[in-house]
C-alpha positions as CSV (number, residue, x, y, z in Angstrom):
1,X,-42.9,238.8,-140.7
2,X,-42.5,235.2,-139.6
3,X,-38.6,235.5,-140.8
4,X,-37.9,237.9,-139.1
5,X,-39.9,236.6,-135.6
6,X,-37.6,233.4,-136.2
7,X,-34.8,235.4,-136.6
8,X,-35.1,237.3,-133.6
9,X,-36.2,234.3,-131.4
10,X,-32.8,232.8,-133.1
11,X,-31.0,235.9,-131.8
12,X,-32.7,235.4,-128.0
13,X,-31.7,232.1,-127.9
14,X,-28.1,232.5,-128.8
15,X,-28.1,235.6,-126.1
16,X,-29.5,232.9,-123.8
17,X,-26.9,230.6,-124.1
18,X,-24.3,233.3,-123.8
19,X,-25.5,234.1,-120.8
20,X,-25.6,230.8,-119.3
21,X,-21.9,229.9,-120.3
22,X,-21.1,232.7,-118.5
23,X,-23.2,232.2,-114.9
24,X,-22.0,228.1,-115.8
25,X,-18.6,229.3,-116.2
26,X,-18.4,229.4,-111.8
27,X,-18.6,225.5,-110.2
28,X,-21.2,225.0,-107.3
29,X,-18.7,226.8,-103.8
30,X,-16.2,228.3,-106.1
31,X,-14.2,230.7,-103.9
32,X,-13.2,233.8,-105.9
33,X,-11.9,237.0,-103.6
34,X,-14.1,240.2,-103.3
35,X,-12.1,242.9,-102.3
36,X,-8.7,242.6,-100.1
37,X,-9.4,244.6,-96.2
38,X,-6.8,247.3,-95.5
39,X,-5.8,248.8,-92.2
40,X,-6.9,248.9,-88.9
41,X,-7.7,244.9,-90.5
42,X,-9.3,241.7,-89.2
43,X,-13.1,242.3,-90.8
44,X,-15.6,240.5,-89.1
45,X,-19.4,241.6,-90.2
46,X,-20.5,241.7,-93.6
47,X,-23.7,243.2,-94.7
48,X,-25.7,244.2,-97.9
49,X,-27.1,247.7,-97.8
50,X,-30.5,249.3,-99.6
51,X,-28.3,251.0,-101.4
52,X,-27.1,247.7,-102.9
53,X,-23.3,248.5,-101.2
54,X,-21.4,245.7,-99.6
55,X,-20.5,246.9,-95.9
56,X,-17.6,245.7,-93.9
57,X,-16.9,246.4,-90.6
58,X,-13.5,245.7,-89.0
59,X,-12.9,244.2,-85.5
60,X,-9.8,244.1,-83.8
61,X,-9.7,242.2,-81.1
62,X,-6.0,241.2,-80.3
63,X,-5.2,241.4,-83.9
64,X,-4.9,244.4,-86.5
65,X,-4.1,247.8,-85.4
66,X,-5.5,247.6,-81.9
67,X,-4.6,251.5,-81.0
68,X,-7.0,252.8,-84.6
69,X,-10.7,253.1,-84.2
70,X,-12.5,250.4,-85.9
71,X,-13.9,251.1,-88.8
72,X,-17.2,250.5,-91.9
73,X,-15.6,249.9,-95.5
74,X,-18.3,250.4,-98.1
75,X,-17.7,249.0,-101.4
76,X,-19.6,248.3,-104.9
77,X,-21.2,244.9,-106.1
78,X,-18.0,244.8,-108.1
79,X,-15.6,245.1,-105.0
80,X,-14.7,248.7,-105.5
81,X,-13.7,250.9,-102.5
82,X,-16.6,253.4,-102.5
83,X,-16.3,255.1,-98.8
84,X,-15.3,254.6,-95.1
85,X,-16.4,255.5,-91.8
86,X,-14.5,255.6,-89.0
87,X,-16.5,254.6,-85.8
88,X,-16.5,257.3,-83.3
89,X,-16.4,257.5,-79.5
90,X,-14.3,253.6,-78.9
91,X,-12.1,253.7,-75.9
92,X,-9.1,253.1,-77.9
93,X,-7.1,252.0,-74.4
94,X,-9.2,249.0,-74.2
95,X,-10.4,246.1,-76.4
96,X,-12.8,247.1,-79.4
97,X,-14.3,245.8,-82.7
98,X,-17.6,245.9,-84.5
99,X,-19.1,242.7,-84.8
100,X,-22.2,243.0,-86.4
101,X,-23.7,244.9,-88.8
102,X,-27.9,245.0,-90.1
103,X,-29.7,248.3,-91.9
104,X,-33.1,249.4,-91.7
105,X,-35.3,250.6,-94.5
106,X,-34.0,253.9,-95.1
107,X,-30.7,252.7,-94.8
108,X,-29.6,253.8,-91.6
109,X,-26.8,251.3,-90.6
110,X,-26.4,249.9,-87.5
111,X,-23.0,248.9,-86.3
112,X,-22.5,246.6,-83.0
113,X,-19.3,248.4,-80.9
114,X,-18.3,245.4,-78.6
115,X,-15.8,247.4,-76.3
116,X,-15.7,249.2,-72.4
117,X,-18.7,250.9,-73.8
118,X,-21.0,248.1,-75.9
119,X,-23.3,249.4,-77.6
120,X,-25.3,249.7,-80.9
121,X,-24.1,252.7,-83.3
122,X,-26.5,254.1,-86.0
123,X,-24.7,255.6,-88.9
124,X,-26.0,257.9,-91.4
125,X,-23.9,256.2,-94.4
126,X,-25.0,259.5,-96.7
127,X,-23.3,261.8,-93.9
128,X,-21.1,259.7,-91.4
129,X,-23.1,261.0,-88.4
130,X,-23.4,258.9,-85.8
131,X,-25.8,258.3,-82.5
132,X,-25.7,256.1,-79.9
133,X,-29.1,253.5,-80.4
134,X,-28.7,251.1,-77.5
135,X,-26.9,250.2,-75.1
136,X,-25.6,246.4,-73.2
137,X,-24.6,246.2,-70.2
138,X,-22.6,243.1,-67.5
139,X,-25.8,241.5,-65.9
140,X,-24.7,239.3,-62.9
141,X,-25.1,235.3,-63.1
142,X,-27.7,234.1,-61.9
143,X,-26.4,232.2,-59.8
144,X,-24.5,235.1,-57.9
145,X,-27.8,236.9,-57.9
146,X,-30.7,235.5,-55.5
147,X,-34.1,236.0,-55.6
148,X,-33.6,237.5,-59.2
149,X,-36.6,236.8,-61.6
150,X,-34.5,236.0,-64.4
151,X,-34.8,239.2,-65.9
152,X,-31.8,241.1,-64.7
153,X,-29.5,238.2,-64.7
154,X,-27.7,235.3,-66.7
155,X,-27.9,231.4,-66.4
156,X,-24.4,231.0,-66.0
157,X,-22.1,230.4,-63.5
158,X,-19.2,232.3,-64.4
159,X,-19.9,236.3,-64.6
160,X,-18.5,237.6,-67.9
161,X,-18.9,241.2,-69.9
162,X,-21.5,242.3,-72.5
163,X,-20.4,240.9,-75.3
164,X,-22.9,242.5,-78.6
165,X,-21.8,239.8,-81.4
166,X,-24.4,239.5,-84.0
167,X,-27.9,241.3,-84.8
168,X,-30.5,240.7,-87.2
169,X,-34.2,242.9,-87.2
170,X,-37.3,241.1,-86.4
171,X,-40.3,242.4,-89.2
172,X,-41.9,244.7,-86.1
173,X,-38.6,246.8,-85.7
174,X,-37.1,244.8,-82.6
175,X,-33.5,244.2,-82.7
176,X,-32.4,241.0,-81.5
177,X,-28.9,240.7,-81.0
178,X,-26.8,237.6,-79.5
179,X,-24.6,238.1,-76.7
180,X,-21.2,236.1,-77.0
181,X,-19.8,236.2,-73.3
182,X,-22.6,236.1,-71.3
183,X,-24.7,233.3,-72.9
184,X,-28.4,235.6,-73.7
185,X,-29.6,237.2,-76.7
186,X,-30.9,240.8,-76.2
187,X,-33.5,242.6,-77.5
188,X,-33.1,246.1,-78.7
189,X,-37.3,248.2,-78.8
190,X,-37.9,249.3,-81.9
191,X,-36.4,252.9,-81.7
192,X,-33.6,251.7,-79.6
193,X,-33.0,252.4,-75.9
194,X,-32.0,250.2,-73.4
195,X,-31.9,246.6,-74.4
196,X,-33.6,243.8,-72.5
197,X,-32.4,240.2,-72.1
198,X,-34.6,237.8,-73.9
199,X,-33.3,234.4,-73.6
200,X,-30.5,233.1,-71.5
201,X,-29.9,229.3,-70.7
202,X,-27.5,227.5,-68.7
203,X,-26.6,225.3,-72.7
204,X,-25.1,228.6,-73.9
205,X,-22.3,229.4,-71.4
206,X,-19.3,228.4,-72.9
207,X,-16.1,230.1,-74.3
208,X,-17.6,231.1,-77.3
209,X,-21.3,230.9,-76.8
210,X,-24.3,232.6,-78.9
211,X,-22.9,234.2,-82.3
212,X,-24.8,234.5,-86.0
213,X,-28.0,234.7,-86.1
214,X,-31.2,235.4,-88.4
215,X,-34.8,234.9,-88.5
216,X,-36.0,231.8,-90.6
217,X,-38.6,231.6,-93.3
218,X,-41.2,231.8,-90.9
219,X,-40.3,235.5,-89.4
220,X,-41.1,233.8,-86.2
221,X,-38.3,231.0,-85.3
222,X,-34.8,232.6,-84.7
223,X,-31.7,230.8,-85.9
224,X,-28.7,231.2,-83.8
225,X,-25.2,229.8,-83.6
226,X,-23.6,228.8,-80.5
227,X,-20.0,228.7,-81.1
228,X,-18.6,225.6,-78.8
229,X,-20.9,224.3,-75.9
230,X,-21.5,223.8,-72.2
231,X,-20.6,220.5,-71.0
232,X,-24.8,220.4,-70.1
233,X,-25.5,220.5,-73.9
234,X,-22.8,217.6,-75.1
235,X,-19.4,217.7,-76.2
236,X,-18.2,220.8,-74.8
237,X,-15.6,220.7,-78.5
238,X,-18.6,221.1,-80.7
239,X,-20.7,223.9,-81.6
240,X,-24.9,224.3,-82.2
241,X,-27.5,225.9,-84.3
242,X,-30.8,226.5,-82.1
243,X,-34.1,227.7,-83.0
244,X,-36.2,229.4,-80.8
245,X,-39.2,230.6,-82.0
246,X,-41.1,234.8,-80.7
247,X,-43.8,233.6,-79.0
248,X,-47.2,236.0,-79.8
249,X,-46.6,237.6,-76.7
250,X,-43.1,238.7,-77.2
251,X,-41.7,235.7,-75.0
252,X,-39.3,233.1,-76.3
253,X,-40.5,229.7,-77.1
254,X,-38.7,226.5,-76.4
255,X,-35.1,226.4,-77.3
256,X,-34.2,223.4,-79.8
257,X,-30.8,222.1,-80.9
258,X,-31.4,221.4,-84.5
259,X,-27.4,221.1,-85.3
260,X,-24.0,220.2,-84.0
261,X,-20.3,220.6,-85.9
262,X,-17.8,218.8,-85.4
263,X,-14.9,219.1,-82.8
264,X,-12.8,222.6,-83.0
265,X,-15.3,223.3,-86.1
266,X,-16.4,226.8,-84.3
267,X,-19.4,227.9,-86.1
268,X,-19.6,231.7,-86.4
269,X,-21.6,233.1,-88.8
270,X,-24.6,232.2,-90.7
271,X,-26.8,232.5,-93.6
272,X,-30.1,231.4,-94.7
273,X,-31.2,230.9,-98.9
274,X,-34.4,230.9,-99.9
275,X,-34.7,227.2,-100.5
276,X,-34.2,226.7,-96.8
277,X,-30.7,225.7,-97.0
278,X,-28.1,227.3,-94.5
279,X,-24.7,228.0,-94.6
280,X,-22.3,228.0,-91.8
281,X,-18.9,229.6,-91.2
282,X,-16.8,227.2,-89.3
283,X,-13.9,229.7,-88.2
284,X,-11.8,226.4,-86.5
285,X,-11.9,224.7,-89.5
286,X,-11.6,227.5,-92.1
287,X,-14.4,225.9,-94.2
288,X,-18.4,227.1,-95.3
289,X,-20.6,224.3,-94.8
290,X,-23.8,223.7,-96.6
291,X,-26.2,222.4,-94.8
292,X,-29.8,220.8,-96.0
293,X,-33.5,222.7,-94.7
294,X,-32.8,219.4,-92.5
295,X,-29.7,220.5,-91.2
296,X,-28.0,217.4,-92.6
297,X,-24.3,218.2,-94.0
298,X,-24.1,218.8,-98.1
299,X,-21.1,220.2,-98.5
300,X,-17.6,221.9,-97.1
301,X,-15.6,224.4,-99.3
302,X,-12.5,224.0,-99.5
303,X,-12.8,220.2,-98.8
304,X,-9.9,220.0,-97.0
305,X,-6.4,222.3,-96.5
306,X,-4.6,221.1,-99.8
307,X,-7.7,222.4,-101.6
308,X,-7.5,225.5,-99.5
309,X,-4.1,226.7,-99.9
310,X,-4.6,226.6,-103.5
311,X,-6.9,229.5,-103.1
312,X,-6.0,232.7,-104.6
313,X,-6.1,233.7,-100.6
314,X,-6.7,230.5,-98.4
315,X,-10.1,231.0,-96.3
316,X,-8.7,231.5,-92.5
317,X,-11.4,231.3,-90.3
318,X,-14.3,232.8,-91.7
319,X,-16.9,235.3,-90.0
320,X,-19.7,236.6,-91.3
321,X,-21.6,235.8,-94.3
322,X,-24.3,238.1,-96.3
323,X,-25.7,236.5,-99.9
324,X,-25.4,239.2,-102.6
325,X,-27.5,237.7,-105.5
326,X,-26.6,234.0,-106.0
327,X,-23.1,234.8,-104.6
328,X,-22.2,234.4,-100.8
329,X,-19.6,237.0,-99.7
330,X,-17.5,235.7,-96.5
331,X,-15.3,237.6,-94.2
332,X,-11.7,236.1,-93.7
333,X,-10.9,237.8,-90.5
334,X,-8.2,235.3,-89.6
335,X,-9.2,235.3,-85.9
336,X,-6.7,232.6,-84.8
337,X,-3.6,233.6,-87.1
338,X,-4.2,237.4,-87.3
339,X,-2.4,237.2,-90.9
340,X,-2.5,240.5,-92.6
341,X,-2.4,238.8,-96.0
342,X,-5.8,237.0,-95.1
343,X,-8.1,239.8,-94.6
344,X,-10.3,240.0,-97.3
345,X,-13.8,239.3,-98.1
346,X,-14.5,236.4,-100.1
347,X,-17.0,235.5,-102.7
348,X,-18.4,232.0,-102.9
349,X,-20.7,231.1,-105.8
350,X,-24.0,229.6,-104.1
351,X,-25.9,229.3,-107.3
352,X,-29.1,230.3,-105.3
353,X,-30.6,233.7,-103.4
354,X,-30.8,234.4,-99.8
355,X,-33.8,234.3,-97.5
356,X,-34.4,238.4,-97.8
357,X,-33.6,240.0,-94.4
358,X,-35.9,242.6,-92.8
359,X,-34.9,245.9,-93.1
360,X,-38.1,247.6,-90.9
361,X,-38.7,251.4,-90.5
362,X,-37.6,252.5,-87.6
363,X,-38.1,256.1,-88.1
364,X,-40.3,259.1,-90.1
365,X,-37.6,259.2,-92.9
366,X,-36.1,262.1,-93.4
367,X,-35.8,264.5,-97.0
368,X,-32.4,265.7,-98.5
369,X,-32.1,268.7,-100.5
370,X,-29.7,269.6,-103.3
371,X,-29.2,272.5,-104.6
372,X,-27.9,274.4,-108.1
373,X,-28.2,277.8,-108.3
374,X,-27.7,280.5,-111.1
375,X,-27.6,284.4,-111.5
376,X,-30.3,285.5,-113.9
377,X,-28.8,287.6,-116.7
378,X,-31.0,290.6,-115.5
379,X,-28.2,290.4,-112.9
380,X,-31.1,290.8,-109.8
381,X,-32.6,287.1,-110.1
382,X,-31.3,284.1,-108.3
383,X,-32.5,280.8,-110.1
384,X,-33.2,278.1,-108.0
385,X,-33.1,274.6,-109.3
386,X,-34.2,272.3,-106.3
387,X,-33.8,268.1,-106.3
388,X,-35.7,266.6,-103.3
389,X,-34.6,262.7,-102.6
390,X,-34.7,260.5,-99.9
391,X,-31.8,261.3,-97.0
392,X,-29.9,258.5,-98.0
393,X,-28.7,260.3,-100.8
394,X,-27.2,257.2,-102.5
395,X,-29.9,256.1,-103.7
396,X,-31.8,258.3,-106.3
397,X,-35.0,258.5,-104.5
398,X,-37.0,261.5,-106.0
399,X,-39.9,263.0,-103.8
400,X,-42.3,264.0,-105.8
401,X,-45.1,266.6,-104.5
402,X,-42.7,268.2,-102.3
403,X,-43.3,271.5,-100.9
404,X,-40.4,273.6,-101.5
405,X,-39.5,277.0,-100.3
406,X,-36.8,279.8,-99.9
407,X,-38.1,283.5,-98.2
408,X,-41.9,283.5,-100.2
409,X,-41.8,281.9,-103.2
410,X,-43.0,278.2,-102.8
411,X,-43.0,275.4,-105.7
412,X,-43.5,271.8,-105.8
413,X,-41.3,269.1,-106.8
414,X,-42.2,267.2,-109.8
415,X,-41.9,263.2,-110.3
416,X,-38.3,263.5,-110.6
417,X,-38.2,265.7,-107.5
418,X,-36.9,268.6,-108.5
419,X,-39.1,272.4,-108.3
420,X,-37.8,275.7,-109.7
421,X,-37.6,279.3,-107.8
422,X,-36.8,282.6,-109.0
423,X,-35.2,285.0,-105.8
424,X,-34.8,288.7,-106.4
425,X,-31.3,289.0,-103.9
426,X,-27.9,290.4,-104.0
427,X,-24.7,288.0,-104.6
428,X,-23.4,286.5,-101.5
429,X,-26.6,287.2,-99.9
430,X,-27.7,283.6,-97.6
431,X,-30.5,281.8,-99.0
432,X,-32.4,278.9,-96.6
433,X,-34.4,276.4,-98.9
434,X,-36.3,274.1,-96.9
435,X,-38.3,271.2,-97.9
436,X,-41.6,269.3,-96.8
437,X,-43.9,266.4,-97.0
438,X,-46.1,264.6,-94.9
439,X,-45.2,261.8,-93.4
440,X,-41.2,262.7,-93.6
441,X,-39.0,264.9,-91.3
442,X,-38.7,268.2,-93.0
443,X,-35.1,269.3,-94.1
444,X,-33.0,272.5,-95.3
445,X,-30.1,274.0,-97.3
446,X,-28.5,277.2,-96.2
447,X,-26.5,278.9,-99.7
448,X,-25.5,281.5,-100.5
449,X,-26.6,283.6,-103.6
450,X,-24.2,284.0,-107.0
């Protein structure tokens, strides 16, 4: 017995160092591309669904085909096309792009639309459908608006649009999203509605103000990106992170530079790992910094433009970024350039996980029904074999103790959410089976018989 115990330890430990020359076979920020980005082009968010899918959604503001609807690629953790959606409803005449993109715990996805109509977009990624979950609108500067309490107004001087940029979920359902052109960051109730400024300040109005956000280790103290900077905050070239912490009551806290790039760096996006570190999408520069729990510079990749046009496909101002494992994948929306061969989503090896996101119900989730039926060789006998999941069909999320029906016979599912009926009918006659349990929205299948 002991020989073969040694034997098999030998065996582990060989495995184990198989396995580590192959995770050590990737240096510390080594770029490596994820999937190339077809037409209408320029992707902007990135996000990791439940459903372990990468989503990308493209934004085509002044670049890409600006005539298409914007659209959500999904793909695998290996990079391979899986679906798209095409976002519906955009006022194609005018400006339009989806800028951020967070999911909830079922796996609804919700898409930021910033166009004539901005707006946050829930999409069903089992079924396409899509709703309308909130809406922005152009609040006057507070400075063109006397008397005003702050609440319908922005502290800025300049009026500018509704500009929805980035989103991330707070653990209570609330939705705070950063507005780019008008120097606030929303908040979107849990459930949706109409969203409700939350912070403005005079430091934020610039031409690129508030962008990525995401809530720190804390799940109090927001995060946030301000893209370049008003002359009141410093050098007007240079661009922030700020915390701000959700006070008990709701309220924001103080707001705090903890950050600033250097000139014509142009953070965008962000990211947080679990070891506090943050990483930082400069899309001036067309680097990914690393930055310390500190916020003290570690690293830039590539190191400078030699380094980067040896890339497979050179990073041109980066986006978003979403961890996926130990990997961070980065969009190269080519914002300045609007290069065609650019858009792509990159994959930089962090060697460490991301701070988990929240992904917060916001709804009763909902059931989904399958259906295979049979004839009965008696020939008067439907068979009914029933699967009961989760809606987001994707996954494989049995229901188990389901109530299943169809006309009077009733069954229940088992643990791999699937019951069985027997239907005296005639062929082509329709057949509704609907489903039930508490604490989900009940659901049904219309077929018809063999």
């Amino acid at each position: 017995m002991r020989r073969i115990v040694v034997t098999s330890v030998a065996v582990l430990s060989l495995a184990a160092a198989a396995l580590g020359a192959v995770v050590a076979e990737r240096e510390p920020l080594d770029i490596r591309v994820f999937a190339p980005i077809g037409p209408p082009g320029q992707p902007e968010p990135v996000a990791i669904g439940p459903d372990r899918r990468v989503y990308v959604g493209t934004n085509q503001l002044g670049h890409g085909d600006t005539d298409a609807p914007s659209k959500v690629f999904a793909f695998s953790r290996k990079g391979e096309p899986v679906r798209e959606y095409v976002i519906e409803g955009q006022p194609l005449d005018e400006s339009h792009g989806i800028q951020g993109l967070v999911f909830d715990r079922d796996g609804t996805l919700y898409a930021l639309d910033r166009s004539a109509d901005p707006r946050v977009i829930a999409v069903d990624p089992a079924t396409g459908d899509q709703r309308r979950y909130a809406s922005f609108r152009d609040v006057p500067s507070c400075g063109t608006a006397p008397g005003s309490d702050g609440e319908e107004c922005s502290d800025t001087r300049l009026d500018g649009p509704a500009g929805p940029d980035y989103a991330t979920f707070a653990p209570d359902g609330d939705l705070y999203v950063t507005d780019i052109d008008q120097a606030l960051i929303w908040r979107v109730p849990k459930g949706g509605g109409r969203a409700e400024i939350w912070l403005t300040d005079a430091r934020l109005e610039s031409l690129y103000g508030p962008n990525g956000i995401q809530f720190m280790a804390d799940e109090r103290t927001l995060l946030f990106v301000n893209t370049a900077s008003n002359p009141s905050a410093g050098n007007a070239l240079t661009g922030r992170l700020y915390t701000v912490v959700v006070q008990d009551d709701g309220s924001p806290g103080e707001l705090t530079q903890v950050w600033e790039s250097l000139p014509v760096d142009a953070p965008d996006g962000i990211a947080i790992a679990q070891s506090g570190n943050v990483y930082v999408a400069v899309a001036g520069s067309s680097q990914v910094l690393k930055l310390s729990p500190e916020f003290t510079e570690l690293a830039r990749v590539p190191p400078d433009p030699a380094a980067n046009q040896s890339e497979e496909i050179p990073v041109d101002a980066p986006g978003s970024l979403a961890f996926l494992g130990e990997r961070l994948l980065v969009s190269n929306h080519s914002a300045i350039r609007g290069d065609p061969e650019s858009w792509a989503i990159l994959d930089v090896f962090a060697g460490e996980r991301g701070l988990p996101l929240h992904y917060p119900r916001i709804a009763r989730p909902r059931l989904f029904v399958a259906v295979r039926a049979r004839r009965a060789e008696a020939g008067d006998h439907v068979r009914l074999r029933v699967r009961v999941t989760r809606h987001l069909a994707s996954l494989d999320s049995p229901v188990r103790g389901g109530r299943v029906r169809a006309r009077r016979q009733r069954a229940r599912t088992d643990r791999d959410g699937v019951a069985r009926l027997r239907l005296a009918t005639a062929p082509g006659a329709a057949i509704t089976v609907r489903a039930r349990k508490r604490g989900f929205v009940r659901a049904k299948r219309p077929i018809a018989a063999p």
